[in-house]
C-alpha positions as CSV (number, residue, x, y, z in Angstrom):
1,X,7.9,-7.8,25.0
2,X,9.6,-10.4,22.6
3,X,12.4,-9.0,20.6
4,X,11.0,-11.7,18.0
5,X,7.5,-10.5,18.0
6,X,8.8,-6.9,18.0
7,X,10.1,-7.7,15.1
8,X,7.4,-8.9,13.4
9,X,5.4,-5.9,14.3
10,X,7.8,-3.8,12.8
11,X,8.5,-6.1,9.4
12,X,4.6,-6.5,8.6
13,X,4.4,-2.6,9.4
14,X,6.7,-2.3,6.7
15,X,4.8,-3.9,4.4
16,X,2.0,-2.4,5.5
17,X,3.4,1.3,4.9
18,X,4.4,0.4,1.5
19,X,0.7,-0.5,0.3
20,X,-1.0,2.2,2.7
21,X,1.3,4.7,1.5
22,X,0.2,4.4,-2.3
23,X,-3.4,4.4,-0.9
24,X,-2.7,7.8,0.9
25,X,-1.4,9.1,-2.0
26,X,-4.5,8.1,-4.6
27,X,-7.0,9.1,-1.5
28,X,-4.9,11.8,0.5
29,X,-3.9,13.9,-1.7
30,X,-5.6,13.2,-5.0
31,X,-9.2,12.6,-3.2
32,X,-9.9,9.8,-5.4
33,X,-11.5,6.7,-3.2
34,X,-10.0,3.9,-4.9
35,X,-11.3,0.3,-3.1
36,X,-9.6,-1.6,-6.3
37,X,-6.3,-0.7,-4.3
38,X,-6.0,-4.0,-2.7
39,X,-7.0,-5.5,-5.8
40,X,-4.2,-3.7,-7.4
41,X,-1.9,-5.5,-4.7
42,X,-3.0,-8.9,-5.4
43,X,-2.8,-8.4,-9.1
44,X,0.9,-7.2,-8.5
45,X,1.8,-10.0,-6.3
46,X,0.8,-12.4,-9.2
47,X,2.3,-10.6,-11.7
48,X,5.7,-10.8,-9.9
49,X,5.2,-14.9,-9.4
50,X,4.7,-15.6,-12.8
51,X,7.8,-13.4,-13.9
52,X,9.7,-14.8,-11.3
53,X,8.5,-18.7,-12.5
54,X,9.6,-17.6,-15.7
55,X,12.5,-15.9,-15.7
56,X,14.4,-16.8,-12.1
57,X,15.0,-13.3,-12.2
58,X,13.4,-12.2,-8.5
59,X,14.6,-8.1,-9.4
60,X,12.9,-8.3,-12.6
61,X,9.9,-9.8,-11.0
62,X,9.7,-6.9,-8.5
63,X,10.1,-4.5,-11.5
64,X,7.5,-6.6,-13.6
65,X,4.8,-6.0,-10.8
66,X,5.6,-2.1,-10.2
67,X,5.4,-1.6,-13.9
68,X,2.2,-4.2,-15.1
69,X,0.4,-1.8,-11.8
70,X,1.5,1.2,-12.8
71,X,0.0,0.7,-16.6
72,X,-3.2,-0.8,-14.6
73,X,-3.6,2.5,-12.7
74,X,-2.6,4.6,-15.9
75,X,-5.6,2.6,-17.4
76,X,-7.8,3.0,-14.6
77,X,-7.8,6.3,-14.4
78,X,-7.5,7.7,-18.2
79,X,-10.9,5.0,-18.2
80,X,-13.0,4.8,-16.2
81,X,-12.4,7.2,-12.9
82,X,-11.9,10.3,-15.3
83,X,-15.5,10.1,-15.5
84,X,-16.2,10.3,-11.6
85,X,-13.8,12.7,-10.2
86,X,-14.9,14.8,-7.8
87,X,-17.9,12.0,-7.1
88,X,-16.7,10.2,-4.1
89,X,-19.8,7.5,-4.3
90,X,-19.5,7.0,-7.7
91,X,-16.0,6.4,-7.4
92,X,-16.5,3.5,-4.2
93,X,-19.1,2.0,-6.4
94,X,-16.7,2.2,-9.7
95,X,-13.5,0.6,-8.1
96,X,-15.6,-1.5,-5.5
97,X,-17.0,-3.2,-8.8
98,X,-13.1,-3.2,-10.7
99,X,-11.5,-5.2,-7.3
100,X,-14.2,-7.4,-7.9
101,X,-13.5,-8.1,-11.8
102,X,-9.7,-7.9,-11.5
103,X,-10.6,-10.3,-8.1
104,X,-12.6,-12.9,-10.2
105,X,-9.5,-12.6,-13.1
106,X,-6.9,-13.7,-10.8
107,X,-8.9,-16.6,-9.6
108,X,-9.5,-17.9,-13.4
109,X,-5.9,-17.3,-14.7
110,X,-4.4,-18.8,-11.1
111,X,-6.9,-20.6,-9.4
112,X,-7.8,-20.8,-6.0
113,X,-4.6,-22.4,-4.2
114,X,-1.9,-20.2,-2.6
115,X,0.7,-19.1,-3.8
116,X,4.0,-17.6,-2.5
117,X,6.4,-15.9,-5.1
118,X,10.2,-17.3,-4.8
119,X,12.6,-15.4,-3.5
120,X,16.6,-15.4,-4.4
121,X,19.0,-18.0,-2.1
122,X,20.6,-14.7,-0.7
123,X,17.5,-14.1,1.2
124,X,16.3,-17.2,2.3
125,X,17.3,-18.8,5.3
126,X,17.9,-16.7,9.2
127,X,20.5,-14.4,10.2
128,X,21.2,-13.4,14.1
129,X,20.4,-9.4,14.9
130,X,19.3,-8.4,18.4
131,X,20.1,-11.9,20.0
132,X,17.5,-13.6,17.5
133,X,17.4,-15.8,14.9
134,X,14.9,-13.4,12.3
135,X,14.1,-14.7,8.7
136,X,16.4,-12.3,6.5
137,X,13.5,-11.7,3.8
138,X,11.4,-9.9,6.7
139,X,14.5,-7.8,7.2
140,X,14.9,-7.1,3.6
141,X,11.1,-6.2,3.3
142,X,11.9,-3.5,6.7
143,X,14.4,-2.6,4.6
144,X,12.3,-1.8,1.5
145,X,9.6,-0.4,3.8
146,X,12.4,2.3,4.8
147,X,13.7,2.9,2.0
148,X,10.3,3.6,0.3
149,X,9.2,6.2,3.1
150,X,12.9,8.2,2.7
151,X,12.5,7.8,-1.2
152,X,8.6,10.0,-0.7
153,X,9.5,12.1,1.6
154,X,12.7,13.2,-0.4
155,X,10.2,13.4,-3.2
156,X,7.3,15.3,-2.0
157,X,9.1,17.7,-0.2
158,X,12.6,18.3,-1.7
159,X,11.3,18.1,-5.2
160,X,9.8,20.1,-8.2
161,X,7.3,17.5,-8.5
162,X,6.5,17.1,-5.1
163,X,6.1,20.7,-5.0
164,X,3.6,20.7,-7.7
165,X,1.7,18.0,-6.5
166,X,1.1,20.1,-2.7
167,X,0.4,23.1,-4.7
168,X,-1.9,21.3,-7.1
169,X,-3.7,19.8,-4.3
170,X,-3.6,23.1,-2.8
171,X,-5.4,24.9,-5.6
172,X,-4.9,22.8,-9.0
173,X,-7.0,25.8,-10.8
174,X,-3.7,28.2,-9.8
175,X,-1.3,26.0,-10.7
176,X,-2.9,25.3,-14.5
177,X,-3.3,28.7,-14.7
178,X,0.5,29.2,-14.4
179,X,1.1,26.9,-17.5
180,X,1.7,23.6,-15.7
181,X,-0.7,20.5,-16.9
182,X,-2.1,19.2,-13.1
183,X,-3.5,16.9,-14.6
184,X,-0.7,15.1,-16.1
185,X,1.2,15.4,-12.9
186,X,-1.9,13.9,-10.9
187,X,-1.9,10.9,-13.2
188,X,1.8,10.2,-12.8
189,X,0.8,10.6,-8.9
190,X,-2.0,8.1,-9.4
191,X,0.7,5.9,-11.2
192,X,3.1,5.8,-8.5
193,X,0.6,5.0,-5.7
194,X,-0.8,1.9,-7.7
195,X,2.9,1.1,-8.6
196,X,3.7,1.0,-4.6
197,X,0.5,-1.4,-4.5
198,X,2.4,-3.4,-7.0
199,X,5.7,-3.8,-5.2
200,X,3.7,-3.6,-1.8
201,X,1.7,-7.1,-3.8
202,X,5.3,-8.6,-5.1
203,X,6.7,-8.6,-1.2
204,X,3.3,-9.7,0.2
205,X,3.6,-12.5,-2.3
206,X,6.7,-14.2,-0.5
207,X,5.9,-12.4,3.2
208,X,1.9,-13.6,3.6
209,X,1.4,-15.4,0.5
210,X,-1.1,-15.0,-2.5
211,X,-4.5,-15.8,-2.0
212,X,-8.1,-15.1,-3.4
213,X,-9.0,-12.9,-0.7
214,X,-6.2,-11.4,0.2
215,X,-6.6,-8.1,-1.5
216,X,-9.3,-7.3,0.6
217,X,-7.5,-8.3,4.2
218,X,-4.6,-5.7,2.7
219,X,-7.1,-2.8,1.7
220,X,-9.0,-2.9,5.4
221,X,-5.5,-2.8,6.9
222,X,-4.3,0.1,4.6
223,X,-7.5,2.2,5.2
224,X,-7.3,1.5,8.4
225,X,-3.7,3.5,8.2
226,X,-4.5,6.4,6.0
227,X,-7.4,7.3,8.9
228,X,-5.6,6.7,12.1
229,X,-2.1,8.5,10.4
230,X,-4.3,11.5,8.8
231,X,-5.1,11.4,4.9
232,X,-2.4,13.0,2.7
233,X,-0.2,12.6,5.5
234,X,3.4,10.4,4.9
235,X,4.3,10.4,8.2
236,X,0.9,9.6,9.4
237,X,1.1,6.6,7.0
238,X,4.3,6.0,8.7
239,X,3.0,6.1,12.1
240,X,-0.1,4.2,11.5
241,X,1.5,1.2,9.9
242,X,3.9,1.2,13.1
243,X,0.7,1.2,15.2
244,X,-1.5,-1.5,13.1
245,X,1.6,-3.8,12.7
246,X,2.3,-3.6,16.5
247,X,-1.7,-4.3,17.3
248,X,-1.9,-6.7,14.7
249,X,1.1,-8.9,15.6
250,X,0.8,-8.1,19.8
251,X,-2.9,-8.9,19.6
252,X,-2.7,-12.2,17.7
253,X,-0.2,-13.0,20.7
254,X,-2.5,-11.7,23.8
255,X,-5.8,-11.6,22.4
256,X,-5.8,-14.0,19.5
257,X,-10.1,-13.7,20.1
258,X,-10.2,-10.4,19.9
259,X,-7.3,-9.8,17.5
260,X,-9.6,-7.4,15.1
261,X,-10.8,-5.2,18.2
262,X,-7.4,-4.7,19.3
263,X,-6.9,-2.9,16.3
264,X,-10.3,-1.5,14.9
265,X,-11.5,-0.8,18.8
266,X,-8.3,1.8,19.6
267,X,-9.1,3.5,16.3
268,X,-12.5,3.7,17.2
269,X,-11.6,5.6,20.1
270,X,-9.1,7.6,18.5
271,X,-11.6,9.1,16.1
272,X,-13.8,10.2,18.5
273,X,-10.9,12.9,20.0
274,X,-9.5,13.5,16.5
275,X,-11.5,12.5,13.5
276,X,-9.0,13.8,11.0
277,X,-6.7,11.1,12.2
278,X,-2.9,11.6,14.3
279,X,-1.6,14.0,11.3
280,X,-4.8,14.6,9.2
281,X,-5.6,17.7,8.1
282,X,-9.5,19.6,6.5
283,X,-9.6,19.6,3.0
């Protein structure tokens, strides 16, 4: 096994956890199927080249695309999905046809070339760790990728508001009853996963590039997390973005014909012992 390759796996699983993660979030625990999640991504990544065209300012870019997201979701949801909660077709049919719009935006505002969002001198160029020569803007997006699974964890599990979204998810009726306002803490839940597809979109921008169709590459690769991991389930996002990325990059290298079964065909299989996925749980 190439430490090189080993490294890839593990960098693009990064990024991959950061985007799946804000999709188990929206569908896990908030049981709201939203397909304009990769859209959401691409949208981000653009938002964070233009800032960072403007301003040479690659932090505020970063912020930019969390925070341009984050409104998009707040719109989203106050909307358009607060009319199909609870309707889990109307909601794939709903976001299925806002990727498409926010899709056929971003190819009128920025065309059809590609596009990869500039990064800072500090982490361009290669620096030596394990014997290799690794880029060191793959190592700052692992580092992100980290970072952003310590920073939920904390959160959902050492917090007041992580508390009340588990409860809330638990039995939302109980928790309004007790004066709390669910629904307000489920929005600022919805807010954070779409900001995660934001900064998820502003590292994918300088990692794989922008591209018309990449929102839709991302979102089949995030779904594909949130089942093999479990839905709801952090560390199952965690674990199933260490798995895709290692398929993903491995397979290219073995199997570069079958590079999509390598992935899709072990999840396949996987399903059929445990179709609630690795850490999944009933609803």
């Amino acid at each position: 096994m190439s430490v090189f390759q080993l490294l890839n796996g593990m960098t693009f699983a990064a990024l991959l956890f950061i985007v799946a993660s804000g999709f188990t979030l929206i569908f896990g625990l908030l049981r709201i199927v939203n397909l304009a999640h990769g859209a959401l991504y691409l949208l981000g990544g653009y938002i964070g080249l233009a800032v960072a065209q403007a301003t040479g300012i690659y932090l505020l870019s970063g912020l930019a695309a969390m925070g341009g997201i984050a409104l998009a979701g707040l719109v989203l949801d106050q909307t358009l999905l607060r009319w199909v909660k609870g309707y889990e077709l109307r909601q794939v049919l709903l976001t299925l046809g806002v990727a498409l719009v926010i899709n056929d935006l971003t190819l009128v505002i920025w065309g059809g070339d590609t596009f990869s969002v500039p990064v800072p001198p500090e982490l361009q160029g290669a620096a030596s760790i394990l014997g290799v020569t690794y880029p060191k803007f793959r190592l700052f997006v692992l580092a992100v990728g980290v970072a952003t699974f310590l920073a939920l964890w904390l959160m959902l599990n050492k917090t007041r508001l992580g508390a009340l979204i588990r409860a809330g998810v638990d039995d939302a009726e109980m928790v309004e009853a007790s004066g709390i306002n669910i629904q307000r803490v489920f929005l600022l839940t919805f807010m954070l996963g779409a900001a995660l597809a934001g900064l998820g979109g502003w590292l994918g921008g300088a990692f794989l590039t922008l591209y018309p169709s990449a929102d839709s590459e991302i979102l089949v690769f995030s779904m594909a997390v949130v089942i093999i991991g479990g839905r709801g389930s952090l560390v199952g996002a965690a674990v199933g973005s260490v798995l895709i990325g290692m398929l993903n990059t491995f397979g290219q290298v073995w199997f570069p014909e079958l590079a999509y079964f390598v992935i899709f065909g072990p999840m396949a299989v996987l399903l059929a012992f445990r179709p609630l996925g690795l850490f999944g749980r009933a609803a």
